[in-house]
C-alpha positions in Angstrom: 31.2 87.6 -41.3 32.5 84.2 -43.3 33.3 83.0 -40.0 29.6 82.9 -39.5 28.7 80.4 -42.4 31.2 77.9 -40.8 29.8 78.1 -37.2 27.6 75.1 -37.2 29.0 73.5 -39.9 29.8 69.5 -38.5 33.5 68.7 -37.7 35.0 66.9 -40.1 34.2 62.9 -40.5 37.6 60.7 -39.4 36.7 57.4 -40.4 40.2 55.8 -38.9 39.0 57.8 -35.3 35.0 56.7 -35.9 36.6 52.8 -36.4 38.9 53.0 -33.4 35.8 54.1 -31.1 33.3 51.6 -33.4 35.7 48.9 -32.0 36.1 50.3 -28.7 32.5 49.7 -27.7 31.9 46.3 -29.6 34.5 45.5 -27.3 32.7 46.8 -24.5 29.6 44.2 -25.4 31.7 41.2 -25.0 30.0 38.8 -26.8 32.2 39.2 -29.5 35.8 38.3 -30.1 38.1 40.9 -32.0 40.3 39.5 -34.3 42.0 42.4 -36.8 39.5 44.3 -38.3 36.8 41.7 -37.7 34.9 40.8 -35.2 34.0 37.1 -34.4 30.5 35.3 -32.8 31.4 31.9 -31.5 33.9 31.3 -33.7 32.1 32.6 -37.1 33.3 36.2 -38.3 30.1 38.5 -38.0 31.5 41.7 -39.0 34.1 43.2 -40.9 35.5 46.8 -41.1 37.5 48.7 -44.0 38.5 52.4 -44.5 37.8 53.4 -48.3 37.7 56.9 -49.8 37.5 58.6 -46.4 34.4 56.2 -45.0 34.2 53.6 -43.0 32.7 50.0 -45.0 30.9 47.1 -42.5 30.0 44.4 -43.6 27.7 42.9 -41.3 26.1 39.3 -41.8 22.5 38.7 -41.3 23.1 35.5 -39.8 26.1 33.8 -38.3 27.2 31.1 -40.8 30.8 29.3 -42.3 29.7 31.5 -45.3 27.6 34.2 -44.4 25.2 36.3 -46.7 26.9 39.9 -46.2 25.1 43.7 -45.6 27.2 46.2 -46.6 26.4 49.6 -44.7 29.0 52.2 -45.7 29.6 55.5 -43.0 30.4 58.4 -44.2 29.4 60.6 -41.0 28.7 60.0 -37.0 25.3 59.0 -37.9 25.8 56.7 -40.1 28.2 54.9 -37.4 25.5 55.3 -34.4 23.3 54.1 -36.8 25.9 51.1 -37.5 25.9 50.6 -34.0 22.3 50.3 -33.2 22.0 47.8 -35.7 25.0 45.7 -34.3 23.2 45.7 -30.9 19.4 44.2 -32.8 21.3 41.7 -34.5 23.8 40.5 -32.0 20.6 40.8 -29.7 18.6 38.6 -32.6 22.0 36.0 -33.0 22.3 35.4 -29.1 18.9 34.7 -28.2 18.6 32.4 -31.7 20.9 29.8 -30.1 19.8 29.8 -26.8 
């Protein structure tokens, strides 16, 4: 019966998979350019992705600037990266209506 315990246990969290589909779909948005493991909003890097102790770090400005003022939201399940998502979309949302 100890194959019972593990039945609805989560899969396993792969951070370098989650960051591959994170980029995927930011991609998908294109308003913003990838460049390495950042991405870029007319010209000024927005958002920046590491892999640390088996979770994905963001760091994700609050406004786009030369020198931005950094959020860090770390991931350490698929929540946390919908999550990450959703708030990419308000802000990006927020950004691109702020300079129209």
């Amino acid at each position: 019966m100890s194959g019972e315990e593990d039945f609805f246990a989560p899969p396993a969290f792969k951070p370098e998979q989650a960051l591959l589909t994170l980029k995927r779909h930011l991609r998908d948005l294109r308003a913003l350019q990838n460049r390495g493991d950042s991405f870029l909003l007319q010209g000024q890097v927005v958002l920046e992705f590491s892999l640390a102790d088996g979770c994905l770090q963001a760091r994700l400005a609050k406004r786009p600037a030369q020198r931005p003022e950094w959020d860090l939201k770390l991931c350490k399940n698929s929540a946390d990266v919908r999550s990450l998502q959703d708030e990419i979309k308000r802000r990006l949302a927020r950004w691109t209506d702020e300079s129209q």
